[in-house]
C-alpha positions in Angstrom: 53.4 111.3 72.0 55.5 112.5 69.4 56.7 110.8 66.2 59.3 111.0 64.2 58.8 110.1 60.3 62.1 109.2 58.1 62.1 108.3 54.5 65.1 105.8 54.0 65.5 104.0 50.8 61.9 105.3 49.2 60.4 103.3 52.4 58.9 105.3 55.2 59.8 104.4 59.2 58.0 106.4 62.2 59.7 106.4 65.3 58.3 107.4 68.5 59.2 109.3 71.6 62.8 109.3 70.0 65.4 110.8 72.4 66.4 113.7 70.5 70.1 113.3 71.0 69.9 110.4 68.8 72.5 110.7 65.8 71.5 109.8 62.5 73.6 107.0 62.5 72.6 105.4 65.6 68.8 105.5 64.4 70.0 102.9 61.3 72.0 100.7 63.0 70.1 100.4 66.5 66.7 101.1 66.0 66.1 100.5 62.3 68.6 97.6 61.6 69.8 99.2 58.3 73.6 98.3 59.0 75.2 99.5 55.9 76.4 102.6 57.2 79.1 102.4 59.6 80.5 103.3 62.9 84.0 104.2 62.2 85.2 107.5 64.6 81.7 108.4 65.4 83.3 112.1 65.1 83.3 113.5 61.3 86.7 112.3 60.5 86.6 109.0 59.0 83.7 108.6 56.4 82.3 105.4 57.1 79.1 106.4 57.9 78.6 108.7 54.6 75.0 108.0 53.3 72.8 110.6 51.1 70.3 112.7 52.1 68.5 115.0 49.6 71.2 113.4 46.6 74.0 115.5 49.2 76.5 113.0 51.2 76.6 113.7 54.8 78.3 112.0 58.1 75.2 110.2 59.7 77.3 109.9 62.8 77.0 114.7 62.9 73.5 114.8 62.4 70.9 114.4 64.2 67.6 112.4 63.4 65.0 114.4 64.2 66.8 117.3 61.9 65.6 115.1 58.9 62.3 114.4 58.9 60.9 114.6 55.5 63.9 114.6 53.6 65.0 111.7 51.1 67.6 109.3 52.8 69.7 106.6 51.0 72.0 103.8 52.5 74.6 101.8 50.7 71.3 99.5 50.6 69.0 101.8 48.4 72.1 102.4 46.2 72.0 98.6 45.0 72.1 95.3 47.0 73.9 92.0 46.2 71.6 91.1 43.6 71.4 94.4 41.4 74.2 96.4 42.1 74.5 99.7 41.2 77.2 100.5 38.3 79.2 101.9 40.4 79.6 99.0 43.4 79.8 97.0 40.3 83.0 99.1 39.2 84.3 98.6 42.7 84.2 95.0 42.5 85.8 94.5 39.2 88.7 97.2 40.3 89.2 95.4 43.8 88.6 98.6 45.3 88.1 97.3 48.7 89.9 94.6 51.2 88.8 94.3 54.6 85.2 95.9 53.4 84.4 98.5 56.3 84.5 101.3 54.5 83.0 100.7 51.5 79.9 101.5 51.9 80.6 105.4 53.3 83.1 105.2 49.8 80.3 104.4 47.5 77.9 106.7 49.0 80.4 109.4 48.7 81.5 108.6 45.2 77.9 108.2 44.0 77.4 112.2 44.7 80.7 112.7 43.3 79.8 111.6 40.1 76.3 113.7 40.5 78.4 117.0 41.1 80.7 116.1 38.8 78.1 116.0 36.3 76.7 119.1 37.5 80.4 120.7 36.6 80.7 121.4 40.4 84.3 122.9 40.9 86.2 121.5 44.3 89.1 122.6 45.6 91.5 121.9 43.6 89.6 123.0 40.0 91.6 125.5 37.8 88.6 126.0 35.4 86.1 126.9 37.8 83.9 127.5 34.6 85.0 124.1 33.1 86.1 121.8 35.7 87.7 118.9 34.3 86.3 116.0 37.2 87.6 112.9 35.3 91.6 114.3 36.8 92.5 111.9 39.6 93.7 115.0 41.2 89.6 115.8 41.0 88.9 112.7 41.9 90.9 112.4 45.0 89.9 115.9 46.8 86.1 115.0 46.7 86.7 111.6 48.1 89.3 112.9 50.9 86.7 112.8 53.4 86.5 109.2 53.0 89.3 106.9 54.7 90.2 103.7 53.9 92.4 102.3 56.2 94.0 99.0 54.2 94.8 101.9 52.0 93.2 100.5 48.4 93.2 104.0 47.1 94.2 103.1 43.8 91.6 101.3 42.8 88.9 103.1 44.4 90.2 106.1 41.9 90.0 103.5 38.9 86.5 102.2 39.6 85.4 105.9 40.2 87.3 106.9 37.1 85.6 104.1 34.8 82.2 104.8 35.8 82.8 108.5 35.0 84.0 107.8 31.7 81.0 105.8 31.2 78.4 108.8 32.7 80.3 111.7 31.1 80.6 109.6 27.4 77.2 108.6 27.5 75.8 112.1 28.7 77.5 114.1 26.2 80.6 114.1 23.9 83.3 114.2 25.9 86.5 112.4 25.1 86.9 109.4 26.7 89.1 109.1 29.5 92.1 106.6 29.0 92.9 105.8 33.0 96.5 104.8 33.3 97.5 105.6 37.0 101.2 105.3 35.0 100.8 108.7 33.9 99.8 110.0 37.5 102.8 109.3 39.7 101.3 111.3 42.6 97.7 110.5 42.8 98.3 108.0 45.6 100.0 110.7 47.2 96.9 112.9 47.6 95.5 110.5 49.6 98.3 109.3 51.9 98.6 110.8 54.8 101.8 113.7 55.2 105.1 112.2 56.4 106.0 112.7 59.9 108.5 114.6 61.7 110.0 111.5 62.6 109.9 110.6 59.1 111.6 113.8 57.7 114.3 113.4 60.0 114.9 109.8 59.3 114.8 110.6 55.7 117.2 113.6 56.3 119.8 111.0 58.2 119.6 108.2 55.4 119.9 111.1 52.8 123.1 112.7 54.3 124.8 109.4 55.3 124.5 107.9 51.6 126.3 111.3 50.8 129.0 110.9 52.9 129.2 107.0 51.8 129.2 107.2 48.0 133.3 108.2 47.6 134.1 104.9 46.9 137.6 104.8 45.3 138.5 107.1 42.9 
């Protein structure tokens, strides 16, 4: 008999004679009841299934169980629960970052080791300053949480609770200027998250554009 040992939220589960095709995922929700993650694609490409494992966000739905034994998992449930929430899911309720819910989890997650790199002056993507990455930009902000979709599109405020909870970790960590978060002055961070227009689209916008041309005469 083999068993399978898994340390989720600080509290240890053993798990015996565990097919070893079993995903990550599918170990939390089916055999453990720990439903916080969720079952969005079930391929990588959503998000909703983010959790932490060694402090590092990873799709439970790519990994396989048995790959994990030993390491240090956390759920949206070891993060905080209704009754002591974390700072951050705290943030996300006061912002109304969410609307239907089903992601949220996979966003906290996610944005929880964002803040951790961030603090670590990890560079993404995007960073000029590789030396100096500035992490409170929305621009910042955005790339490292592009992995995460939320469908009912409440990107906005998910980059406003992230960004106050930032301000907070980076003020109190050191002596950083605060951050004044006015998604006025940003006219394209929604953008970063939105999805690229379609051909259709272009071509639509094309028509509309070129028939407004030839309708704006009027009389002379």
């Amino acid at each position: 008999m083999s068993t399978l040992t898994l340390t989720i939220n600080k509290q240890d589960y053993q798990l015996d004679n565990l097919d070893l095709r079993t995903t990550l995922l599918d170990v939390c929700r089916q055999h453990l009841k720990i439903t916080g993650p969720k079952k969005g694609c079930d391929h990588g490409q959503c998000g909703a299934c983010t959790i932490l494992i060694n402090g590092r966000r990873v799709n439970a739905c790519l990994t396989l169980a048995v790959m994990h034994d030993g390491d240090d998992i956390t759920t949206i449930e070891g993060i905080g629960m209704p009754e002591s929430l974390s700072a951050l899911q705290q943030a996300f309720k006061d912002n109304d970052a969410f609307q239907c819910g089903y992601c949220t989890p996979g966003q906290i997650c996610s944005a929880t080791a964002l803040i951790d790199e961030i603090k670590q002056n990890w560079p993404s993507h995007v960073t000029t300053d590789l030396q100096n990455p500035d992490g409170l930009l929305v621009q910042e902000i955005a790339e490292r949480m592009s992995g995460n979709i939320c469908r009912c599109s409440a990107y906005p405020n998910i980059i406003k609770a992230i960004s106050q909870v930032l301000e907070n970790e980076i003020t109190n960590n050191a002596s950083a200027e605060p951050l004044n978060m006015d998604l006025a002055q940003y006219p394209d961070s929604i953008g970063i998250w939105s999805p690229p227009p379609s051909e259709a689209q272009l071509s639509s916008q094309a028509t509309n554009h070129s028939t407004i041309n030839n309708t704006s005469g009027g009389r002379s």
